[in-house]
C-alpha positions as CSV (number, residue, x, y, z in Angstrom):
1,X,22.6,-28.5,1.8
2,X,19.7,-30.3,2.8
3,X,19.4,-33.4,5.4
4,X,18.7,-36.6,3.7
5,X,15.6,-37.0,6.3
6,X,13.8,-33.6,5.4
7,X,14.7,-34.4,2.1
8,X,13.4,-37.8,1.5
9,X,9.8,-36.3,4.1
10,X,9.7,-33.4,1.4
11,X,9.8,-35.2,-1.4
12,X,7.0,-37.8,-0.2
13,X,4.6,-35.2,1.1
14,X,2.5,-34.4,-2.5
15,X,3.1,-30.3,-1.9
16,X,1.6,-28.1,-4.9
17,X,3.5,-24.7,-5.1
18,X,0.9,-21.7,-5.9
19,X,2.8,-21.5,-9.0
20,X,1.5,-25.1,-10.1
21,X,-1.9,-24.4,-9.0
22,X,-1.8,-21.6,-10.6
23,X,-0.6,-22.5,-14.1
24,X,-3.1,-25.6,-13.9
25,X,-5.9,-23.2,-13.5
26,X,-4.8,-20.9,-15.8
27,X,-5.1,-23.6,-18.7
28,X,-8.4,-24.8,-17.8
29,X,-11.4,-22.7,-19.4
30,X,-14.0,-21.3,-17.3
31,X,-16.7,-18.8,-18.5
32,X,-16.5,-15.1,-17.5
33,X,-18.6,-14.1,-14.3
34,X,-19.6,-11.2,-12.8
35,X,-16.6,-10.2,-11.2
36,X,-14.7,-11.0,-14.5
37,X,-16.9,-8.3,-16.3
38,X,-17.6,-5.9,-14.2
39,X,-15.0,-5.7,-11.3
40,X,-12.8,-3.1,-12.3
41,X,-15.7,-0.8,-13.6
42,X,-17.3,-1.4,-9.9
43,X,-13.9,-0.3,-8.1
44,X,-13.7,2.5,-10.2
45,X,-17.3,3.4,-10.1
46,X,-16.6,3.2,-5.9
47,X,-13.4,5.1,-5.8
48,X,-14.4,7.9,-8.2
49,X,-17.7,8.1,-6.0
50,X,-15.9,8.4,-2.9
51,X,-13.2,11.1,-4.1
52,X,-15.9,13.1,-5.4
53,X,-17.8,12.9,-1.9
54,X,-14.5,13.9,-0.3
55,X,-13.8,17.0,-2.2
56,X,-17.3,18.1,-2.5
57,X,-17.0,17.9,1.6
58,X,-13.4,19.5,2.1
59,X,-14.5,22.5,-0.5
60,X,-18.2,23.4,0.0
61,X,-19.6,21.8,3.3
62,X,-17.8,24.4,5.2
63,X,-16.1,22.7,8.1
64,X,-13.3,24.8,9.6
65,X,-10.1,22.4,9.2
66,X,-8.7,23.2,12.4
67,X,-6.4,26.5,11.6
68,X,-3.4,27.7,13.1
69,X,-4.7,30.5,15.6
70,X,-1.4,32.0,14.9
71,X,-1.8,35.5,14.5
72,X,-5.1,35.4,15.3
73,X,-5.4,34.4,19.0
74,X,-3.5,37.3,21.0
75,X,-3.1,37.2,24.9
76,X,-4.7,39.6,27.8
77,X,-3.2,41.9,29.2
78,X,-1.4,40.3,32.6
79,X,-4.1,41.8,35.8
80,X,-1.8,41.8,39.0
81,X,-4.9,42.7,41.0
């Protein structure tokens, strides 16, 4: 239930809902640009590029991924001297 006064101040302010601007752009023809055409071979091109770069580095660069000494670290002997 809505006040009269924010009501009547709603309905007088001219307040286009995305949904409007969208549908009115939606019917008006534009011409394809670049993005259009080639945007989702770009992002593809980018993320394929960068996954490959990732796994080449995690398998073959051969950086030691911070192992568990467990097992492999064992402690001195105690010296009381």
């Amino acid at each position: 239930m809505m006040f009269p006064l924010v009501r009547n101040a709603l309905s007088s302010l001219r307040i286009r809902s995305i949904q409007q601007i969208r549908a009115r752009q939606s019917h008006s023809k534009h011409s394809p640009d670049f993005h259009d055409k080639y945007g989702h071979i770009i992002l593809a091109g980018g993320t394929t590029f960068c996954v490959v770069v990732w796994v080449f580095t995690a398998t073959q660069v051969g950086i030691e991924w911070n192992p568990s000494p467990v097992g492999r670290a064992t402690p001195k002997e105690w010296n009381d001297e």
